[in-house]
VEXGU-780842 format. One record per residue: x, y, z of N, C-alpha, C, O in turn; residue in one letter. Coordinates in Angstrom, 1 decimal, always signed. Layout:
[[X, Y, Z], [X, Y, Z], [X, Y, Z], [X, Y, Z], A]
...
//
This chain:
[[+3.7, +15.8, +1.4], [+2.9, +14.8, +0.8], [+3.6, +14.0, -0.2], [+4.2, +14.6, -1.2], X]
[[+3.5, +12.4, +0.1], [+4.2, +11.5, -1.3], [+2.9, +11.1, -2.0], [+1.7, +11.0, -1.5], X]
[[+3.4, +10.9, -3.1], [+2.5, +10.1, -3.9], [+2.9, +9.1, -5.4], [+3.8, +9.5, -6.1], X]
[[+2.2, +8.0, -5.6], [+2.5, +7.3, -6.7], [+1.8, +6.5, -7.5], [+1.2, +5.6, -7.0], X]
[[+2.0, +6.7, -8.5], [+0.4, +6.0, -9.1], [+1.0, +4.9, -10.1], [+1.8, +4.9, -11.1], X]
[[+0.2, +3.6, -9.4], [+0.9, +2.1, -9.5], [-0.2, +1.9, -10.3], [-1.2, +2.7, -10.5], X]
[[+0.0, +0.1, -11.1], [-1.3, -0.7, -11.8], [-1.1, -1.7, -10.6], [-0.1, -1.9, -10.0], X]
[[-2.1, -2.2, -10.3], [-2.4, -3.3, -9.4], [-2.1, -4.7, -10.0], [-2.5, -5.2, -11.1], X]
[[-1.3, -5.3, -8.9], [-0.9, -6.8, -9.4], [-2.3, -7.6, -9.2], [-3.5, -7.1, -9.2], X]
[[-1.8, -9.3, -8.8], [-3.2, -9.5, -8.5], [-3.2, -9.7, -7.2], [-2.6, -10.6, -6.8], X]
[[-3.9, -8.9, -6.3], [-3.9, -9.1, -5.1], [-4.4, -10.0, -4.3], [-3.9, -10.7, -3.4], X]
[[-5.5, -9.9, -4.7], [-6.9, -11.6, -4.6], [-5.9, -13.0, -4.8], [-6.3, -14.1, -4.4], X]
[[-4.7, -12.9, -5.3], [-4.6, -14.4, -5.2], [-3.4, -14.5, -4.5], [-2.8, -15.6, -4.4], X]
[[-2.8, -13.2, -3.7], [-1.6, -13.1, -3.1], [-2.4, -13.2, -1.7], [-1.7, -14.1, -1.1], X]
[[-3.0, -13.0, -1.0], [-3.9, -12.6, +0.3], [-5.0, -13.9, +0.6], [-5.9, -14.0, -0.3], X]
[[-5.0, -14.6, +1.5], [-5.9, -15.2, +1.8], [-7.1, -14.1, +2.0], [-8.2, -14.2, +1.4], X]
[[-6.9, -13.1, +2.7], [-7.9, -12.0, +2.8], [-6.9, -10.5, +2.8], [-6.3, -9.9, +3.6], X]
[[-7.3, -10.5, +1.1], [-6.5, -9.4, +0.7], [-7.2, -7.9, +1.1], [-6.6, -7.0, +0.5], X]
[[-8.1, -7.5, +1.7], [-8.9, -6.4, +2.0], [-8.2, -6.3, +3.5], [-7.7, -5.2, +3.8], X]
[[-8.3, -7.4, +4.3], [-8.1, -7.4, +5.4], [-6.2, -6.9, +5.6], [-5.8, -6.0, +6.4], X]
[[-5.5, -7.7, +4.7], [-3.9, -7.4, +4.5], [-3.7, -6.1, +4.4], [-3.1, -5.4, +5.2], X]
[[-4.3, -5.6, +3.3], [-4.1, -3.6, +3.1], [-4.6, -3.3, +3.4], [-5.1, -2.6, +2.5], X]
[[-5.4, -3.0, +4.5], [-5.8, -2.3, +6.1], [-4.7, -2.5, +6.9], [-4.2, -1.4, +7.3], X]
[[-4.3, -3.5, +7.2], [-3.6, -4.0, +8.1], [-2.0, -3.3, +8.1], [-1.4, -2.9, +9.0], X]
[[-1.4, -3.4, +6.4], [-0.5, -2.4, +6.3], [-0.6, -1.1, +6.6], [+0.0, -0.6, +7.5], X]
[[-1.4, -0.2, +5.8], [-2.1, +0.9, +6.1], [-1.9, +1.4, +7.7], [-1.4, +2.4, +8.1], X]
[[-2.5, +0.5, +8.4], [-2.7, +1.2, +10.0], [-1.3, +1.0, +10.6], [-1.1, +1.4, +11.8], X]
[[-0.4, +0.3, +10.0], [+1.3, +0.7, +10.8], [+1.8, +1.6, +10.7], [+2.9, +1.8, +11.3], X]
[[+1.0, +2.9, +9.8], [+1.9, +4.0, +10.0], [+1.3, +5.4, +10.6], [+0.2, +5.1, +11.1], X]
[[+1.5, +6.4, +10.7], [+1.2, +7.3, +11.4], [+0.1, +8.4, +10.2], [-0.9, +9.0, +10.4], X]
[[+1.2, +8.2, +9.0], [+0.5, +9.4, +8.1], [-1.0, +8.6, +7.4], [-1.3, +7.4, +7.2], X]
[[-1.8, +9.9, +7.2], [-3.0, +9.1, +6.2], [-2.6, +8.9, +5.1], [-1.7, +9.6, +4.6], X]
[[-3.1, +7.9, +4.4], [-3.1, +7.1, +3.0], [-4.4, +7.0, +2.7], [-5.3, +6.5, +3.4], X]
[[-4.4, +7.6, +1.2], [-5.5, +7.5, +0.5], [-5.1, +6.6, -0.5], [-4.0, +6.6, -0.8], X]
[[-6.3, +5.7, -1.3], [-6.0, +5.5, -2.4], [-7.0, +6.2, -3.4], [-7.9, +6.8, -2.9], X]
[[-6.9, +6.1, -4.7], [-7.1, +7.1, -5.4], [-7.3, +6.9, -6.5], [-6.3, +7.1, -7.2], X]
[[-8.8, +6.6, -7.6], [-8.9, +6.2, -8.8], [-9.7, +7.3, -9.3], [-10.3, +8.1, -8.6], X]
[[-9.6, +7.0, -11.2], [-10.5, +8.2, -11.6], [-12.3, +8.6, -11.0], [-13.0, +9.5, -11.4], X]
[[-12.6, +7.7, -10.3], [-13.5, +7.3, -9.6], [-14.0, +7.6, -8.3], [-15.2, +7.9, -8.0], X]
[[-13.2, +7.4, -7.4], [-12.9, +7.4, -5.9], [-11.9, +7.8, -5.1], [-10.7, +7.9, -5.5], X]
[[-12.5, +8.2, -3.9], [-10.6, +8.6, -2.8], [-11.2, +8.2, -1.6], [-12.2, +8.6, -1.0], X]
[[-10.3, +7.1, -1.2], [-11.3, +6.3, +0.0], [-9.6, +6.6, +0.9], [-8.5, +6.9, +0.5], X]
[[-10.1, +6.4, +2.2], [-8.8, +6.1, +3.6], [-8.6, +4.7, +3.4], [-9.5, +3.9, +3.2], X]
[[-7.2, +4.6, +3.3], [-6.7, +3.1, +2.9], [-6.4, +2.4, +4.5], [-5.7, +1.5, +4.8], X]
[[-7.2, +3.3, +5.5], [-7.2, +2.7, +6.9], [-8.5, +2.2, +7.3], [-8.7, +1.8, +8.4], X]
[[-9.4, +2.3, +6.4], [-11.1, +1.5, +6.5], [-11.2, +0.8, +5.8], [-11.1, +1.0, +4.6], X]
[[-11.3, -0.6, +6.5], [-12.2, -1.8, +5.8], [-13.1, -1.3, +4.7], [-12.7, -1.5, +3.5], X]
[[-14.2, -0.7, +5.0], [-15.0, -0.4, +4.1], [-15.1, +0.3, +2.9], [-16.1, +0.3, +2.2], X]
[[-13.7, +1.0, +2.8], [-13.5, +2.2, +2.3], [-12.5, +1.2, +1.1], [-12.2, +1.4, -0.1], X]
[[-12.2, +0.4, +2.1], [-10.6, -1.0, +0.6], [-11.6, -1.7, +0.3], [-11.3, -2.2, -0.8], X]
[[-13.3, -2.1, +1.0], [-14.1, -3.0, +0.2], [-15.0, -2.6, -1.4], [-15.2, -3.1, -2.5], X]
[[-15.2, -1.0, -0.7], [-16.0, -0.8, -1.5], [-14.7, -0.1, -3.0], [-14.9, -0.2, -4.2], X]
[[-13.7, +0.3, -2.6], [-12.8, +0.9, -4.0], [-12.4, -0.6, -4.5], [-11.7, -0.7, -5.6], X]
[[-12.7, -1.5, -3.9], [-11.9, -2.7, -4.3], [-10.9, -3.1, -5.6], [-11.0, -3.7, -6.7], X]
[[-9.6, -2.5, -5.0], [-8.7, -2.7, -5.8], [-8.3, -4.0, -6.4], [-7.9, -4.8, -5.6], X]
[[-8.4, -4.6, -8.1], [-8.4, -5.1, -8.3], [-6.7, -5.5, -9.6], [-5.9, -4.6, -9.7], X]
[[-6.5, -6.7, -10.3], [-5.4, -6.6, -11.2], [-5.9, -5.6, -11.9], [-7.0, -5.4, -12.2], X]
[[-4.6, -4.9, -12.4], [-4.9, -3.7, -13.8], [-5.6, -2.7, -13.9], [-5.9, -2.1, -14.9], X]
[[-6.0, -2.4, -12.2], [-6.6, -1.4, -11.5], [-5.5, -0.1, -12.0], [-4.4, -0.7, -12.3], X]
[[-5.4, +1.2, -12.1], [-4.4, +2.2, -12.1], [-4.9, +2.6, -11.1], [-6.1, +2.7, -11.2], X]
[[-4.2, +3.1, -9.7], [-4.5, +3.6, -8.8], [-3.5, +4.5, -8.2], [-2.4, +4.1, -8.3], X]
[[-3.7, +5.9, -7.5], [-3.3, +7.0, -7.4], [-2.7, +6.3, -5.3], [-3.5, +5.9, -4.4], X]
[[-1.7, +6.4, -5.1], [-1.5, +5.8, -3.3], [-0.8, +7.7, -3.1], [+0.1, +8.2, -3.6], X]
[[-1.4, +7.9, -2.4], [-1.3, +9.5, -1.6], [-1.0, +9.3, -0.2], [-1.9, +8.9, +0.4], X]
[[+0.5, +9.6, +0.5], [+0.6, +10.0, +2.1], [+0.7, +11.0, +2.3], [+0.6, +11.8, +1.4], X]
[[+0.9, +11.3, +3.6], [+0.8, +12.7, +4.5], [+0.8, +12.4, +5.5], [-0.1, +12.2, +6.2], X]
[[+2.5, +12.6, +5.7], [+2.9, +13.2, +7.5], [+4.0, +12.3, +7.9], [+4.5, +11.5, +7.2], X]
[[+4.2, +12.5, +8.6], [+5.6, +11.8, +9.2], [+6.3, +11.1, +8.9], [+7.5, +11.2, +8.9], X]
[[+5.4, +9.8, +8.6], [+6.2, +8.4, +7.6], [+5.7, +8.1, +6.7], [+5.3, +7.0, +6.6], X]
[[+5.6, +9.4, +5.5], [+4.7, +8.9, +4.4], [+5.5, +8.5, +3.5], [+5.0, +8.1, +2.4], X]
[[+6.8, +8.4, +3.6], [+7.5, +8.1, +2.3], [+7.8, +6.4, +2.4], [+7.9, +5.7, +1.4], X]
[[+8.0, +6.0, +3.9], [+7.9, +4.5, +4.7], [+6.4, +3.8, +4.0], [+6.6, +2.8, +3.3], X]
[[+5.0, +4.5, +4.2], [+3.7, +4.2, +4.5], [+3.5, +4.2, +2.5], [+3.1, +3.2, +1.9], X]
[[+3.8, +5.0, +1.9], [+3.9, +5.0, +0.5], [+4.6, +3.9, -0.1], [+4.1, +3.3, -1.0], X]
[[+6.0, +3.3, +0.5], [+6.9, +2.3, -0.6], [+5.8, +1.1, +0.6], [+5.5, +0.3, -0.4], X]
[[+5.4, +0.8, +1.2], [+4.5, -0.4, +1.6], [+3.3, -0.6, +1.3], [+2.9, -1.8, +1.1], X]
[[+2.5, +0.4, +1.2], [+1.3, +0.2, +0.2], [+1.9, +0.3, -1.3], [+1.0, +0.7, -2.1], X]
[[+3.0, +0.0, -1.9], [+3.2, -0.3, -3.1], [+3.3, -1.5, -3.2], [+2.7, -2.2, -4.1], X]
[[+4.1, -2.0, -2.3], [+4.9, -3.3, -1.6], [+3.7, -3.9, -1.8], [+3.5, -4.6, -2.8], X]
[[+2.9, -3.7, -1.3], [+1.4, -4.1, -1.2], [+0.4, -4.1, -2.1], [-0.7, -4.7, -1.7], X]
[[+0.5, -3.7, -3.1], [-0.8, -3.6, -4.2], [+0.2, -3.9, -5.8], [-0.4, -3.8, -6.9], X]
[[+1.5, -4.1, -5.9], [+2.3, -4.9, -6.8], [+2.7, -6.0, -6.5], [+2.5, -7.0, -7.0], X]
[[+3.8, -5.7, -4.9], [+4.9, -6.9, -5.5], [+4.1, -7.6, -3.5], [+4.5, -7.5, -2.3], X]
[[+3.1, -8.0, -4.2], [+1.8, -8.7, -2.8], [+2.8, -9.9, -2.7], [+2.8, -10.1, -1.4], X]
[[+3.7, -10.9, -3.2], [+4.2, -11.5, -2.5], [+5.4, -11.9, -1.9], [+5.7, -13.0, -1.3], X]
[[+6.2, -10.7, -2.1], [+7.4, -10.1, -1.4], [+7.0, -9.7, -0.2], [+7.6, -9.9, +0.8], X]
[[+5.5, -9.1, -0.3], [+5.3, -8.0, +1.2], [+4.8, -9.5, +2.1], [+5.0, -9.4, +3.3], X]
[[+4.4, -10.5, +1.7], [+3.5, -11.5, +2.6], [+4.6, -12.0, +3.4], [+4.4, -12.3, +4.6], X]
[[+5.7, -12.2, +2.9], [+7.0, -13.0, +3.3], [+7.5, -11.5, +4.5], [+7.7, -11.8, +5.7], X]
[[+7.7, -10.3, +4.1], [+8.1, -9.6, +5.0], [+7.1, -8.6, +6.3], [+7.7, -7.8, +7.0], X]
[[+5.6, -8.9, +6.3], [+4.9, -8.3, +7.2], [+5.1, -9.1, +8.3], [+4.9, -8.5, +9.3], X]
[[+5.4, -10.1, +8.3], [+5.8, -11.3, +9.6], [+6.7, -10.6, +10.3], [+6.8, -10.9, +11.5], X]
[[+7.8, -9.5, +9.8], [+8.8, -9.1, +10.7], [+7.5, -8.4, +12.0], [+6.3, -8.2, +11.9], X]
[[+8.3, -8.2, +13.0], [+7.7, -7.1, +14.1], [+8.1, -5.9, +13.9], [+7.9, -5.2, +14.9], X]
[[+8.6, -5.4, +13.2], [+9.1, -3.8, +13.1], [+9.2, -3.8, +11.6], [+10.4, -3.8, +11.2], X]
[[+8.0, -3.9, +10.5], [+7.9, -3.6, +9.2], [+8.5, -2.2, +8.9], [+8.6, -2.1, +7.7], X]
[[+9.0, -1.0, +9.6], [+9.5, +0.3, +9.5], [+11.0, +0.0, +9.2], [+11.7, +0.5, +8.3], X]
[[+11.5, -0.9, +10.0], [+12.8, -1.5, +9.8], [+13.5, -2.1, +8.6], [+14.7, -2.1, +8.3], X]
[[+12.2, -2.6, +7.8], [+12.9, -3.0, +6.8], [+12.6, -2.0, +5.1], [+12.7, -2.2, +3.9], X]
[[+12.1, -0.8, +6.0], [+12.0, +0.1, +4.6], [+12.9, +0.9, +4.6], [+12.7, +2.1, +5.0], X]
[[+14.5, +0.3, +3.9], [+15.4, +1.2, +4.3], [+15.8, +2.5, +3.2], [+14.9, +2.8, +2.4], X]
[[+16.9, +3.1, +3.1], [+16.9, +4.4, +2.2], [+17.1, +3.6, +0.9], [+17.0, +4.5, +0.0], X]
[[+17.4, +2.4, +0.2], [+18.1, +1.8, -1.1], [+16.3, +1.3, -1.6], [+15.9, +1.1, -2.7], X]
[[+15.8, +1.2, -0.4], [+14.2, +0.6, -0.9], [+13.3, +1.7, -1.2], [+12.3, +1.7, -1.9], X]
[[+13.9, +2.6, -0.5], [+13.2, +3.8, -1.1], [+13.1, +4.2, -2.3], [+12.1, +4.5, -3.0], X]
[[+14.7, +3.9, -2.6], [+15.2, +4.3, -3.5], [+14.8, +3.8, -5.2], [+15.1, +4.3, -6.2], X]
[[+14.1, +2.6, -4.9], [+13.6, +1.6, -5.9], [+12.4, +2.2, -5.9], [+12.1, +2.3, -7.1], X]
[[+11.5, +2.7, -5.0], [+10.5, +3.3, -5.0], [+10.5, +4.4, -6.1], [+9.7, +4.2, -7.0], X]
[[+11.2, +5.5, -6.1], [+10.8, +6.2, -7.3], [+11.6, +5.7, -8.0], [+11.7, +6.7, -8.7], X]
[[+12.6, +4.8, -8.6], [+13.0, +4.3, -9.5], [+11.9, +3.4, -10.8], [+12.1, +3.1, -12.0], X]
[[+10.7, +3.2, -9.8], [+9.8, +2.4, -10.8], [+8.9, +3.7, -11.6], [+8.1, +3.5, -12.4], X]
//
């Protein structure tokens, strides 16, 4: 199990439909991802579950994987709820696994 607990950039102005975007990352990987506030622990793979936690700027939020590619599925839901407009420019690739290599990881626990 990885885990890392980020502040939320603004996502709402990075996402034409930013609920729909982090679903959408979420379900490229294999492991579950929760996210995680002093409040709630929703599957960051349900619509309803990213509507109702609705992660917002200056949110602190707990991102939990587990299983196979959670250390991939962890630096993308970060990619995703901070640096929202780095990840918009790179979800267009067809193989987003591709571009989470070991030096990006590496930036991952560096923050």
């Amino acid at each position: 199990m990885s885990e890392k607990k980020i502040i939320v950039s603004n996502v709402a102005k990075e996402y034409s439909n930013p609920i729909a975007e982090l679903v959408q990352v979420a379900c490229q990987f294999d492991s579950e991802i929760r996210l995680e506030s002093s409040d709630a622990k929703i599957n960051a793979k349900s619509i309803m579950g990213i509507m109702a936690f609705n992660p917002s700027k200056g949110m602190t939020v707990n991102i939990v994987a587990d299983g196979s590619d959670e250390k991939e599925a962890l630096l993308a839901m970060v990619f995703a709820l901070i640096f929202a407009s780095l990840l918009s420019s790179l979800i267009s690739l067809s193989n987003w696994q591709a571009t989470c290599t070991s030096s990006a990881i590496g930036l991952l626990y560096s923050l």
